[in-house]
N, C-alpha and C positions, 0 to 999 in steps of 0.2 A: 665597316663590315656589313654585308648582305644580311638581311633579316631571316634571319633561319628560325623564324619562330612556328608554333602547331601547324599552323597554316600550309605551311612550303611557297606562300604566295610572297615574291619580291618584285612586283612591276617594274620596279625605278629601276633594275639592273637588268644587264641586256643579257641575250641566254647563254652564251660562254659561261657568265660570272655567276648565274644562277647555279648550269652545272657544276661548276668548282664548289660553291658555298653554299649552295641551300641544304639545310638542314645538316652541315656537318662542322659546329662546333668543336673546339679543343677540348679534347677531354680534358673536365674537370677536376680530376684523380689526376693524371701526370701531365699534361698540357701538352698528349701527343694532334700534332695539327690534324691526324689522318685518320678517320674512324677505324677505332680498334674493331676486331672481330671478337664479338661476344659469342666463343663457342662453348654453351654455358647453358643446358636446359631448364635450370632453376634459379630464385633468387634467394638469397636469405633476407629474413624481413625483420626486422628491430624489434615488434610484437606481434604480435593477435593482429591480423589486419592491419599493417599499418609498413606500407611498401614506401621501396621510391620511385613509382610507376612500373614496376614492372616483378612479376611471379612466377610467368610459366615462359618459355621463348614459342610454345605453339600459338599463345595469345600476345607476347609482344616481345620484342629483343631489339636493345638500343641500335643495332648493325641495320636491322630490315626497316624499323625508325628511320632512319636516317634515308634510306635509299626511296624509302616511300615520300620524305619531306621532299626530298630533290627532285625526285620523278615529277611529283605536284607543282612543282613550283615552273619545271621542265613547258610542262602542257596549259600552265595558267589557269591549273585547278587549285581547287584548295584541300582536295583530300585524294586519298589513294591508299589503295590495298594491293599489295604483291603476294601473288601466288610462286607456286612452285613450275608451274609449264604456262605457254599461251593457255592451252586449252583450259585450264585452271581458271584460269582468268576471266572468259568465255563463258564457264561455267557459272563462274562466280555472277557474274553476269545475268544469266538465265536464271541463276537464283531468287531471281527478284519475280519470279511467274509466278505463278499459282496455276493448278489443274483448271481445264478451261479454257485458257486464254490461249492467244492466237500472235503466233509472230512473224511477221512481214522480212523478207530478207532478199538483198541483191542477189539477182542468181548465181552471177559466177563466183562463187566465196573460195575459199580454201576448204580443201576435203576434211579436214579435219572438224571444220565448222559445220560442214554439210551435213556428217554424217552424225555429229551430237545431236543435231536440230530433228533431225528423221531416223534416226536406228534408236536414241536416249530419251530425248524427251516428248518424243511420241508414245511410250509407254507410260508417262502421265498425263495423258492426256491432252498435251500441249502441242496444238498443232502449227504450222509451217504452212506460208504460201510465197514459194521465190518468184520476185518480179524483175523487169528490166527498169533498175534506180536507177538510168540514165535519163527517165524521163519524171519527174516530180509529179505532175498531176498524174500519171499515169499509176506512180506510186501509191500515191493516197487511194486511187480510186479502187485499189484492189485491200483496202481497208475491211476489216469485217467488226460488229458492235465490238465484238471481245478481242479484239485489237490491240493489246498491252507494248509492243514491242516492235520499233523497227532497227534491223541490224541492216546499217550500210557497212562498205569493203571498198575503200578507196584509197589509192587505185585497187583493184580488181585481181586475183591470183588467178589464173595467169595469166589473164588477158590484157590486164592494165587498162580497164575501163574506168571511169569517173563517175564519182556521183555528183551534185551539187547539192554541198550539205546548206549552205544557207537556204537556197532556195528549197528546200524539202522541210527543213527546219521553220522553213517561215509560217508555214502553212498546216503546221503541227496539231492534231487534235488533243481536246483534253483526255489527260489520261494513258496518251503512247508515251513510250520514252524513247527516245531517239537514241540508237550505240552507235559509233563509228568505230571499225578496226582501222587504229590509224597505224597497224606495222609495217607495211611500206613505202609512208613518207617518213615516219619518224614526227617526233615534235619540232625537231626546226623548221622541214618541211611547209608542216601542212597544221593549225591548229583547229580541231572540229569545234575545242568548245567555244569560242571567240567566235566561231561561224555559227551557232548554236544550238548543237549538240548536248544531250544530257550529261552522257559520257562518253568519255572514251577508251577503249582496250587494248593494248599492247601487249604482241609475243617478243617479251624485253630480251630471249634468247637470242635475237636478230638484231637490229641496226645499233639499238639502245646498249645492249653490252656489246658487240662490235666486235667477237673475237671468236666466236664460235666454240667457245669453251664453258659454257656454263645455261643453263637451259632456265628458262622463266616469264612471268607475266604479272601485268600487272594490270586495275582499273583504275580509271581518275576520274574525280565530277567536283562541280560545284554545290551541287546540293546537299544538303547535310541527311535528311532525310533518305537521299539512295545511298551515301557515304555509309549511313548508321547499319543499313542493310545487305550491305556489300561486308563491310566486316565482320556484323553478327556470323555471317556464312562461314568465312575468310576462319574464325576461329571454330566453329563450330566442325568444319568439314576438318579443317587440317591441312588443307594440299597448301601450306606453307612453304618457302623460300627456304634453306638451309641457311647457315649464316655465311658462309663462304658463297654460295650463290648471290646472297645477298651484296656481299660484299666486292665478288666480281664485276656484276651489274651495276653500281658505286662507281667505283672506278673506272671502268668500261663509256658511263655516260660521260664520262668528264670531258674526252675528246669528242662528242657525238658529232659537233658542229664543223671543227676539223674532215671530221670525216666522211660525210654527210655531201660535202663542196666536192670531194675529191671523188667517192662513190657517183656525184651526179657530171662530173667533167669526164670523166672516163665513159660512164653508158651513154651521155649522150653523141661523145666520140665515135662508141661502137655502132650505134644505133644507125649514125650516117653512111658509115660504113658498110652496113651490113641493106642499108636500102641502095645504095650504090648499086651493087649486085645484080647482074641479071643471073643468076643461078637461086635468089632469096623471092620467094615467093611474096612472103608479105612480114613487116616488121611494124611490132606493137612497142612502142613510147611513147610518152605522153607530150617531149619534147621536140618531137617531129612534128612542123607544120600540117605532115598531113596528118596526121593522129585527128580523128572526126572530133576530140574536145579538146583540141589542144588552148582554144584560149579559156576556159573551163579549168587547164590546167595552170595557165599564165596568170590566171584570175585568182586562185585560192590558192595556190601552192606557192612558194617562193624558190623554189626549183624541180625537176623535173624525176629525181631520185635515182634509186642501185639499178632497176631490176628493166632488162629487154627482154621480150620474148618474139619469134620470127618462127617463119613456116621456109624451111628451104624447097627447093626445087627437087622434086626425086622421091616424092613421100616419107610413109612411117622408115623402112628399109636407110634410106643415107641421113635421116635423120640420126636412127640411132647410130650408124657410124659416123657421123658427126661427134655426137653425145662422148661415145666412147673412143674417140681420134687427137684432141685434142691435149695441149703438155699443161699448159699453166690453167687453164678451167678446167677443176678440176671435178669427175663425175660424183655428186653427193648430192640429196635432199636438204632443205634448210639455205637460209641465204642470210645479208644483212653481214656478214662477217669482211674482215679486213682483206678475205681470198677471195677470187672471182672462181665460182661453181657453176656445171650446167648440169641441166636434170632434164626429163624428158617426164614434164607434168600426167600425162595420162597415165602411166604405169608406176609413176613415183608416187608425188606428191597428191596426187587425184588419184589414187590406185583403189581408192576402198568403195566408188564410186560403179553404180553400172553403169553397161554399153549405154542404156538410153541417155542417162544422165550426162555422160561424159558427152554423149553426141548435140545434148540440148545446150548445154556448154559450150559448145564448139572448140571443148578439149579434143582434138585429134591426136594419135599418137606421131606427125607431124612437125608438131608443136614443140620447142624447145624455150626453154627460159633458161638465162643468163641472170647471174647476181654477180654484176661488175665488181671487183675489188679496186682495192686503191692501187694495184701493181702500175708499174709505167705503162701509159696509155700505147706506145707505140709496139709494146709487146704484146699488148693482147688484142690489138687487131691482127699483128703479124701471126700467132697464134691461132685465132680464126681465121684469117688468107690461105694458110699452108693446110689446116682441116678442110677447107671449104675446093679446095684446088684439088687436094687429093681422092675427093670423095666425089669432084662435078659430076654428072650427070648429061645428058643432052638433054635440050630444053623444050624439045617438042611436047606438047598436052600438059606445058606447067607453067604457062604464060602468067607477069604480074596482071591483078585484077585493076 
């Protein structure tokens, strides 16, 4: 049996069998194989102080245990805290500032990260300077004394850009701490802390639970020190995991690795696809030769992942009827789910973003991202053939670059 002990860390087993077993022992009470949901806000305690780990479920419940040991053990950390949204998590995250300090971040992030970092915690005074992490020295050099913090986003929302965490990680000052959002490889993927990374953050409502049905996040690290700090918060704040979220995301990881194969055979299907095209202006994957970091990507990742994003031919205008044309992708924000979805990043998912920003981004409303599902591969190209046909365009003034 798999070590499911405090830790969540079992190296000797490989990551299928971590997701099956880490941290989730037979209940000891009836020897069900499959962690009970403890939807239970209290514990009763034998005396005056004197538990069996556990008294409130905002500060700990056997179900979110368990899915925090698994996660950990998922990423080759030895600790983690689950929130109730990515954001949460993020958050949790940032909680480790203090008034003052200064944090370094890839420019293209997800809006939602954008806008925590410059609308929230610029009111403590914590300020933000987004650089392009595709170059490491160039990264550092935009370092300032108070410097606390670098968030990398790899790949990239939605551009699907790389960082190179080892190479940025190598060259680390004392005193920063390095975060990777690793929610669009996932941990079979892509492992930041192994590349050396502090920590890493996950919006677990995406690839990690797998089904679009349950919303959540979670942080993971090695160090016990940002662990101890990350949880102080984790209970202090409360944006805790429900126990059924908890217990979705449980289950959800179990297949990540299943799913994860069949998410990255499918986008990189479409991907060829959609570069075939002379009606596609330009298509972003990381498994396309010509992606500027593709062996960047063949170097730290161990496949390519869900998510395409392409500029068709025709502008904002056949974009969005693209967007909204198609049968099996279907139009919704959020991705990482077993359904393949298109969104149209600037007015979605980036919506909370200004003109400038969105334009220093090189979000264009153009822009469309794809979150491959596992549907049969020959369907959802056929699917975008017949969208893409119906909507062509003439190609004059939209030449590929």
């Amino acid at each position: 049996m798999p070590n499911n002990g405090k830790s969540g860390h079992s190296a000797p087993f490989g990551f299928s069998t971590r997701a099956i077993w880490s941290g989730q022992d037979a209940c000891r009470t009836t020897g069900a194989t499959i962690v009970p949901v403890y939807q239970t806000a209290t514990f009763t305690q034998a005396r005056v102080g004197v538990t069996k780990g556990f008294d409130y479920s905002r500060t700990a419940n056997p179900t979110r245990l368990a899915v925090e040991r698994q996660l950990a053990a998922l990423e080759g950390g030895a600790y983690a805290s689950a929130f109730g949204s990515g954001m949460a998590a993020v958050a949790g995250a940032a909680s480790l500032l203090s008034s003052g300090d200064h944090i370094l971040a890839t420019r293209d992030i997800y809006g939602g990260t954008h806008r925590l970092f410059t609308a929230v915690l610029s009111r403590y005074a914590i300020d933000v300077t987004f650089v392009d992490t595709r170059d490491p020295e160039a990264t550092w050099a935009a370092r300032k004394p108070n410097t606390r913090l670098l968030w990398l986003e790899t790949p990239s929302n939605p551009t699907l850009r790389l960082c190179d965490i080892a190479g940025i990680a190598r060259n680390k000052p004392a005193g920063v701490i390095v975060a990777v959002d690793n929610t669009f490889a996932s941990p079979f993927l892509q492992q930041p802390l192994a590349l050396g990374a502090d920590l890493v953050v996950h919006s677990t409502t995406k690839y990690i639970a797998g089904h679009s049905d349950v919303i959540g996040g979670v942080v993971i690290t090695n160090d016990s020190s940002i662990a101890e700090r990350i949880a102080y918060h984790q209970n202090c704040v409360g944006a805790v995991p429900g126990v059924w979220d908890a217990y979705l995301t449980l289950r959800g990881a179990k297949t990540l690795a299943l799913r994860m194969r069949a998410h990255s055979h499918n986008a990189q299907a479409v991907a060829e696809f959609l570069a075939r095209r002379d009606d596609v202006v330009a298509v972003h994957y990381p498994g396309l030769p010509t992606h500027p970091q593709h062996e960047l990507a063949r170097r730290q990742m161990s496949g390519f992942g869900g998510i395409v994003s392409f500029r068709p031919a025709g502008g904002g205008e056949r974009a969005r009827a693209i967007a909204g044309g198609t049968s099996i992708f279907s139009l919704a924000v959020s991705l990482g789910g077993v359904e393949s979805l298109i969104c149209s990043p600037a007015t979605m998912t980036h919506g909370s973003l200004s003109p400038a920003a969105l334009a220093e981004l090189e979000i264009s409303d153009d822009l469309l991202r794809l979150s491959v599902g596992v549907e049969e591969e020959e369907d959802l190209i056929a699917d975008l053939a017949r969208t893409l046909d119906a909507t062509k365009v003439p190609l004059r003034g939209h030449p590929k670059p």
